[in-house]
N, C-alpha and C positions, 0 to 999 in steps of 0.2 A: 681886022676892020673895026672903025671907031663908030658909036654910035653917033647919030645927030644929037645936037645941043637939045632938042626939042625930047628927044628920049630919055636926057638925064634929067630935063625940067620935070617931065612927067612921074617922074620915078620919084622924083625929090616931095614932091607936089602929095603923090598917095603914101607916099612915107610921113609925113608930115601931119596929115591928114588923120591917118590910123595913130599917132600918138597923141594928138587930139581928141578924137573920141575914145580911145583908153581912158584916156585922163580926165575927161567930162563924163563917162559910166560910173569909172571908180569915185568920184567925187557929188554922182546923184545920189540924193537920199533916198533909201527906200521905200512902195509906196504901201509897205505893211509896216502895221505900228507896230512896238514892241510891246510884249503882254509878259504877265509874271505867270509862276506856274497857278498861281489863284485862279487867275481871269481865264486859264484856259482849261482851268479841271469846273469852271459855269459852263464854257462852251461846251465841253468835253457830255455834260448832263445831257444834251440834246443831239448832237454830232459826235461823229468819229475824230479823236484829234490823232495825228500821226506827228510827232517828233523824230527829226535828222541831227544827227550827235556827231560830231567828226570825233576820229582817233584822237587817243592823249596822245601826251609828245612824243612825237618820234627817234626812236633810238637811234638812226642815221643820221641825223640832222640835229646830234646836240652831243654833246661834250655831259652831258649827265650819265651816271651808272643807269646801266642796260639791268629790265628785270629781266629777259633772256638774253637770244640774242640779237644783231643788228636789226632783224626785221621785225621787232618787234617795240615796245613802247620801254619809256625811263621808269624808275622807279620811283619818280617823281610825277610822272602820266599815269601809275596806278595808284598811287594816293588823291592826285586829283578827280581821277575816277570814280573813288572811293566814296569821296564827299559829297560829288555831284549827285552822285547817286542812293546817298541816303536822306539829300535835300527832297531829289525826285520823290522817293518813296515815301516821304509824310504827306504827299499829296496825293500822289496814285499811289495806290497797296497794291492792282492789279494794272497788270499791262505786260505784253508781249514785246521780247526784243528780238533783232534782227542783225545779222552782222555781212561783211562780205566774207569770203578766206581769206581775205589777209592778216597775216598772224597780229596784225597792230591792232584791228579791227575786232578781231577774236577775244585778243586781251582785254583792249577796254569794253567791250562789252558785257564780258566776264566782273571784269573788276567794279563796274558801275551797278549792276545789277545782283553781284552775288552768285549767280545763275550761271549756265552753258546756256550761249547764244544758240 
């Protein structure tokens, strides 16, 4: 049985629709500025600051040497790690890190910090 013309309008119509507002999300600016680690270790003096870090690169999704295995990060994602995290630490000396189990997540937290997450 065929649907009405009016069902594929519709269907076309919030198809259409949702890659519109995709593409006008992805394209708003956000409405937090962007701060360097200075301005947030002043904040940091008065408030709690909490920093979200995503994984280095992912060993599944690149063609770079694996420092383990697939589930885990490049060994170009623990040198970047590496950096980030000795930038981090002339600025905070103390701070708690946090990771999920995922073995990507483990590593670079490991690798950023020096530390077991």
């Amino acid at each position: 049985m065929m649907k009405p013309r009016s069902s594929y309008s519709k269907t076309a119509f919030i198809l259409l629709f949702s890659v519109f507002l995709v593409a006008a999300v992805t394209k708003a600016k956000s409405s937090l500025p962007d701060i360097t680690l200075e301005q947030a270790k002043e904040i940091n003096a008065d408030n709690t600051v909490i920093f979200l870090f995503r994984h280095g690169e992912r060993c599944d999704r690149s063609d770079m040497p694996c420092y383990s295995d697939k589930s885990g990060i490049t060994i170009t994602g623990t040198e970047k790690a590496q950096q980030e995290g000795i930038k981090f630490a002339t600025i905070f000396s103390e701070y708690d890190i946090y990771s999920s189990n995922a073995v990507r997540t483990i590593q670079t937290a490991k690798f950023f910090s020096g530390k077991e997450p």
